[in-house]
C-alpha atoms as an extended CHARMM CRD file, in Angstrom:
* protein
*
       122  EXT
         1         1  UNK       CA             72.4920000000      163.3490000000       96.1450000000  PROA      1               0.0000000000
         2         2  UNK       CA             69.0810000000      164.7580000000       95.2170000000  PROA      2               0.0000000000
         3         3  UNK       CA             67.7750000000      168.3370000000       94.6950000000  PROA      3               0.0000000000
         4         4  UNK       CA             64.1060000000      169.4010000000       95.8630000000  PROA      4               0.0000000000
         5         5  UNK       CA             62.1140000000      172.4510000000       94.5290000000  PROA      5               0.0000000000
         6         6  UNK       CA             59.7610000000      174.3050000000       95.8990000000  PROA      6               0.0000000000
         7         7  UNK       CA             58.2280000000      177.7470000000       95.0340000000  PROA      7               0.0000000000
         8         8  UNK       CA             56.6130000000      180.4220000000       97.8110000000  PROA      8               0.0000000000
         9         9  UNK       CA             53.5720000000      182.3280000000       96.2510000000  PROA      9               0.0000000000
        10        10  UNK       CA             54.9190000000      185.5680000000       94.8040000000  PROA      10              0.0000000000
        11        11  UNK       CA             58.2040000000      184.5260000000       94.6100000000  PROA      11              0.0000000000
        12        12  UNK       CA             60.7150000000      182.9980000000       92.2210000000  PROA      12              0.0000000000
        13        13  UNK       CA             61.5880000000      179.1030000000       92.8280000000  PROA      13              0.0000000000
        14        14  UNK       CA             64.6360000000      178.4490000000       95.2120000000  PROA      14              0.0000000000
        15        15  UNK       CA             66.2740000000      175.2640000000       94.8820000000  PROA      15              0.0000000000
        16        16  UNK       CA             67.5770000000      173.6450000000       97.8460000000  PROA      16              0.0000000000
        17        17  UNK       CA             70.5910000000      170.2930000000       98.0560000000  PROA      17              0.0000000000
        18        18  UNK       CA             70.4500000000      168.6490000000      100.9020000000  PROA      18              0.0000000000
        19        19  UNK       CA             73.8700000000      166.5640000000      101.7070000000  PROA      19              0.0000000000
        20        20  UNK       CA             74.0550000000      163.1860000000      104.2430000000  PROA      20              0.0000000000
        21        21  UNK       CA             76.7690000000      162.0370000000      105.3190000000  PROA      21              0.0000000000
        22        22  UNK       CA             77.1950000000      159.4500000000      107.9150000000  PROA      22              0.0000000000
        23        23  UNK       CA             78.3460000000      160.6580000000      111.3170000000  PROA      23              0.0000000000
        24        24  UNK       CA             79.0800000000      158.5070000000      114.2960000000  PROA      24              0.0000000000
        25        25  UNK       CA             76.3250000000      158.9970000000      116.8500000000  PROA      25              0.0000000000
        26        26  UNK       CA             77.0710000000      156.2470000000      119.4170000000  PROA      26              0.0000000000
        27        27  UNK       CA             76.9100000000      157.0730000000      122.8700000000  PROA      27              0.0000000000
        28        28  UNK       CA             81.0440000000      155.5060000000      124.0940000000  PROA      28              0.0000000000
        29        29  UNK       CA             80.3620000000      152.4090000000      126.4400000000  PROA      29              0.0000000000
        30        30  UNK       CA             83.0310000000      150.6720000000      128.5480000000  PROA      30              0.0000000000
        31        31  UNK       CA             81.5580000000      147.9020000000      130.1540000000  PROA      31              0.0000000000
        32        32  UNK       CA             82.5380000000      144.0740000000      131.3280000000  PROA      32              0.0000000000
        33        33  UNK       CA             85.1700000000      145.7940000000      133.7690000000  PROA      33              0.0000000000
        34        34  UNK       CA             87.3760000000      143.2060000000      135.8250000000  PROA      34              0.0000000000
        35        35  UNK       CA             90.3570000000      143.6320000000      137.4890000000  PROA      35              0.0000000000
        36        36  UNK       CA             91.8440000000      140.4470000000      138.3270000000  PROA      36              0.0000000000
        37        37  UNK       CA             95.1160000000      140.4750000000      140.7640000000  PROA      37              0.0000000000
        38        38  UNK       CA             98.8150000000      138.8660000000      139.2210000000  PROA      38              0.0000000000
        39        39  UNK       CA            101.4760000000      137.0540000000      141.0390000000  PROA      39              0.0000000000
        40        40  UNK       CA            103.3580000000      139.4610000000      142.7040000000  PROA      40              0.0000000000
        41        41  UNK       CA            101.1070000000      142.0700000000      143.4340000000  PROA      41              0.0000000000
        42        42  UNK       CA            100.5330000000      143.3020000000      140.2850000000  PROA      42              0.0000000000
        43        43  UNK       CA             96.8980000000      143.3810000000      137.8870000000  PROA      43              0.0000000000
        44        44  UNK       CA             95.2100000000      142.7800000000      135.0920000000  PROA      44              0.0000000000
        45        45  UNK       CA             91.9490000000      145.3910000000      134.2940000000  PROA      45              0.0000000000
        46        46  UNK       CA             89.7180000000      143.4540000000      131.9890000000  PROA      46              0.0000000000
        47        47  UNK       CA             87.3490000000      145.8550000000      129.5640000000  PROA      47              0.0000000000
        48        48  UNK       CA             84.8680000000      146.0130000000      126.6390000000  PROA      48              0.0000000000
        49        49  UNK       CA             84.3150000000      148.9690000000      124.3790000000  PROA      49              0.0000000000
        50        50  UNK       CA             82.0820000000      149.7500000000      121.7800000000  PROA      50              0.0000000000
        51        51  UNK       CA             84.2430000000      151.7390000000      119.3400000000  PROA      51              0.0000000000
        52        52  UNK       CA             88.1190000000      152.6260000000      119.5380000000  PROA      52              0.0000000000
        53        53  UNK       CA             89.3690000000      154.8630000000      122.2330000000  PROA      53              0.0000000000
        54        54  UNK       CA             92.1270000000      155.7680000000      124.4840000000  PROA      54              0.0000000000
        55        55  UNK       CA             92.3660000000      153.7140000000      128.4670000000  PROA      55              0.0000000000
        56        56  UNK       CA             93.8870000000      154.9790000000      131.4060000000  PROA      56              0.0000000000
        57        57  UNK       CA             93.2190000000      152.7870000000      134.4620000000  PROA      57              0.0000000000
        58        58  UNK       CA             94.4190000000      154.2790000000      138.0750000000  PROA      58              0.0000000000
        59        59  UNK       CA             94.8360000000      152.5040000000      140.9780000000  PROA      59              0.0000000000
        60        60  UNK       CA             94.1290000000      153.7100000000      144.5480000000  PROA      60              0.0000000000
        61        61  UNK       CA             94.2700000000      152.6500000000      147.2900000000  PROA      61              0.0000000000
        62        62  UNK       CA             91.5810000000      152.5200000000      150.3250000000  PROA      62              0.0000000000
        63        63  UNK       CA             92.3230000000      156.5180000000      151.2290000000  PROA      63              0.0000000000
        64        64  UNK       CA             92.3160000000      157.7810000000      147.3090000000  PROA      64              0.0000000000
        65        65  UNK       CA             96.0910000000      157.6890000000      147.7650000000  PROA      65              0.0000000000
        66        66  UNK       CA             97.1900000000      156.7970000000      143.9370000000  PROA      66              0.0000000000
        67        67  UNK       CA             99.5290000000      153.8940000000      143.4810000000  PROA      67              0.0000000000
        68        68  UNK       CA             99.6990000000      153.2860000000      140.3300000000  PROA      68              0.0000000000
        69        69  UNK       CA             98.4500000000      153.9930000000      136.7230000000  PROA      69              0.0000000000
        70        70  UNK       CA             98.1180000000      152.2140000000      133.2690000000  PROA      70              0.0000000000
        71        71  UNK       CA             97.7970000000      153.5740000000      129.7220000000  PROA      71              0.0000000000
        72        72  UNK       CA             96.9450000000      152.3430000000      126.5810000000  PROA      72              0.0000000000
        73        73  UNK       CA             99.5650000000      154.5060000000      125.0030000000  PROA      73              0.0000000000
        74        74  UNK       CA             96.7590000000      154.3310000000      121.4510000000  PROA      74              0.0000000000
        75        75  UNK       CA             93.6030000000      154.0930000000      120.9020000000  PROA      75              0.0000000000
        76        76  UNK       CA             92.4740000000      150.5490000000      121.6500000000  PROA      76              0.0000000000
        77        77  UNK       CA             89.9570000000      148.3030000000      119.7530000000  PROA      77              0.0000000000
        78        78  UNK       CA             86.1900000000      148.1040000000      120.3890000000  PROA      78              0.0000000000
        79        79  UNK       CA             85.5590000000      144.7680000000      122.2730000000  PROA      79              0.0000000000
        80        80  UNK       CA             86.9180000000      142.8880000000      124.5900000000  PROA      80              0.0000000000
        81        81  UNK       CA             90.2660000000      144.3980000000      125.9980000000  PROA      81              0.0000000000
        82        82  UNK       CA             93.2210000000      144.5270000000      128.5710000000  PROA      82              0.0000000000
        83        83  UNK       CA             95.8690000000      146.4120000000      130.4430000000  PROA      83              0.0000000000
        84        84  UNK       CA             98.2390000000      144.6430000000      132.7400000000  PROA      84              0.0000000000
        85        85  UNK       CA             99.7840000000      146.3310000000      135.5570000000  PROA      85              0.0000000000
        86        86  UNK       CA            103.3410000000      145.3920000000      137.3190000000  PROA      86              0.0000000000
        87        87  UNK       CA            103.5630000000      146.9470000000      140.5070000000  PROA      87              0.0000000000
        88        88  UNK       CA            107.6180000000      145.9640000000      141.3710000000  PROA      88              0.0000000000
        89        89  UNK       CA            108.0160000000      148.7880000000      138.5340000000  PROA      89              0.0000000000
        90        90  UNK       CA            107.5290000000      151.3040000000      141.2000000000  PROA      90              0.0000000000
        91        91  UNK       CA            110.1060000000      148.7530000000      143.1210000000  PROA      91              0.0000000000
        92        92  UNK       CA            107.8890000000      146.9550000000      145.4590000000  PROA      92              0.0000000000
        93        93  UNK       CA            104.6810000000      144.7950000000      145.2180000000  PROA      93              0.0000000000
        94        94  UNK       CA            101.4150000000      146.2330000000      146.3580000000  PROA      94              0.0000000000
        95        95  UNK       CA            100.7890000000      144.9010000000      149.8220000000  PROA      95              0.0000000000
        96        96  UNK       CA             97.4180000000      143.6580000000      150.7880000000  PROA      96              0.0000000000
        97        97  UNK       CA             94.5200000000      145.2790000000      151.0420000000  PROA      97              0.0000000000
        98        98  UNK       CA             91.3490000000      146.6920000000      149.0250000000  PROA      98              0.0000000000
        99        99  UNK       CA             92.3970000000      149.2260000000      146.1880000000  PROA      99              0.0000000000
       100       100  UNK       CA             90.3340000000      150.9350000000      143.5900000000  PROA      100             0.0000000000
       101       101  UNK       CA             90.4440000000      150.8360000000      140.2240000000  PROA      101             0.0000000000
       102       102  UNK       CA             89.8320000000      153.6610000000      138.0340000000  PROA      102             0.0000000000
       103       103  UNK       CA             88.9380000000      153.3870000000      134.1800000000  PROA      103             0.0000000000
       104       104  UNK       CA             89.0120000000      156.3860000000      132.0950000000  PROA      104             0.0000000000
       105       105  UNK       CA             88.4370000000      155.8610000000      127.5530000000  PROA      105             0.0000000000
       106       106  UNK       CA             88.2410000000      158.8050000000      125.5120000000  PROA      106             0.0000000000
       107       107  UNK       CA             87.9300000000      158.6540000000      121.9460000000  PROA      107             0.0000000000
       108       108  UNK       CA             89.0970000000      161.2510000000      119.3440000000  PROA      108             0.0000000000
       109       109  UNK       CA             86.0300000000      163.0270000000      118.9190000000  PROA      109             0.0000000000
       110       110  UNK       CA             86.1780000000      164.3610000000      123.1020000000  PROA      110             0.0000000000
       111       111  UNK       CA             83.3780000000      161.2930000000      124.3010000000  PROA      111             0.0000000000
       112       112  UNK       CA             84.5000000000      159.9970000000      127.3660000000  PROA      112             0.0000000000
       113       113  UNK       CA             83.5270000000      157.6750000000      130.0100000000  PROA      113             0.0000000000
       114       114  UNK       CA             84.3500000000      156.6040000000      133.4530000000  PROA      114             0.0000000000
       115       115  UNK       CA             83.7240000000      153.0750000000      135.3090000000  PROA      115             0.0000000000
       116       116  UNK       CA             85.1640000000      151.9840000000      138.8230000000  PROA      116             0.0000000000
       117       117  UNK       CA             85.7670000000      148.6600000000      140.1520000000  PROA      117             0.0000000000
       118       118  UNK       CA             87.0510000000      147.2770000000      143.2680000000  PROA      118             0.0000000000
       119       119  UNK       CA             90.0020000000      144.5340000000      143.8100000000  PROA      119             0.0000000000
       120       120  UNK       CA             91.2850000000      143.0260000000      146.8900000000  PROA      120             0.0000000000
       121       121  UNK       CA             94.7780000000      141.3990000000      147.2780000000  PROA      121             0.0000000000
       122       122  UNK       CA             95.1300000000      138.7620000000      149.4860000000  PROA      122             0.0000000000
């Protein structure tokens, strides 16, 4: 650290410490979002981050009913990432149709973003 002194006319000098620390200032990003579907009804969401946070991906389907929902459990990684979803652990595949997928990453500090992406099962 360094000090700096200054004096105002009439006055004694006041001396003044000025601290920096480094503080993370990056904006969170998610981006590269792809949900690809798995045999047997299930998926795969496909994701980038730019620093460590916590995914939850819901699924929904064409009415906004929810059918499903992944979490990372931890923080994940920044860069390129994945959650796979097994729908016969609600006990049945997903039938077919268009669904929406939901992406939610917040980190520890409270930042958090939100992406959607479409999938259809054929």
């Amino acid at each position: 650290t360094q000090s700096y002194r200054f004096a105002l006319t009439g006055e004694t000098p006041r001396r003044f410490q000025l601290v920096v620390e480094p503080r993370s200032t990056s904006v969170l990003r998610l981006s590269s979002l792809t949900v690809v579907p798995t045999r047997g009804g299930g998926l795969t969401v496909q994701y980038a981050l730019n620093k460590p946070a916590a995914v939850q991906a819901t699924i929904r389907s064409a009415t906004g009913r929810v059918v499903g929902t992944m979490v990372s459990g931890h923080a994940t990684g920044a860069g390129l990432n994945a959650l796979t979803w097994d729908s016969r652990a609600t006990g049945k595949p997903l039938p077919r149709g268009t669904y929406v997928v939901e992406l939610t990453a917040r980190t520890e500090e409270g930042q958090a973003v939100r992406r959607i992406g479409p999938v259809s099962l054929r």
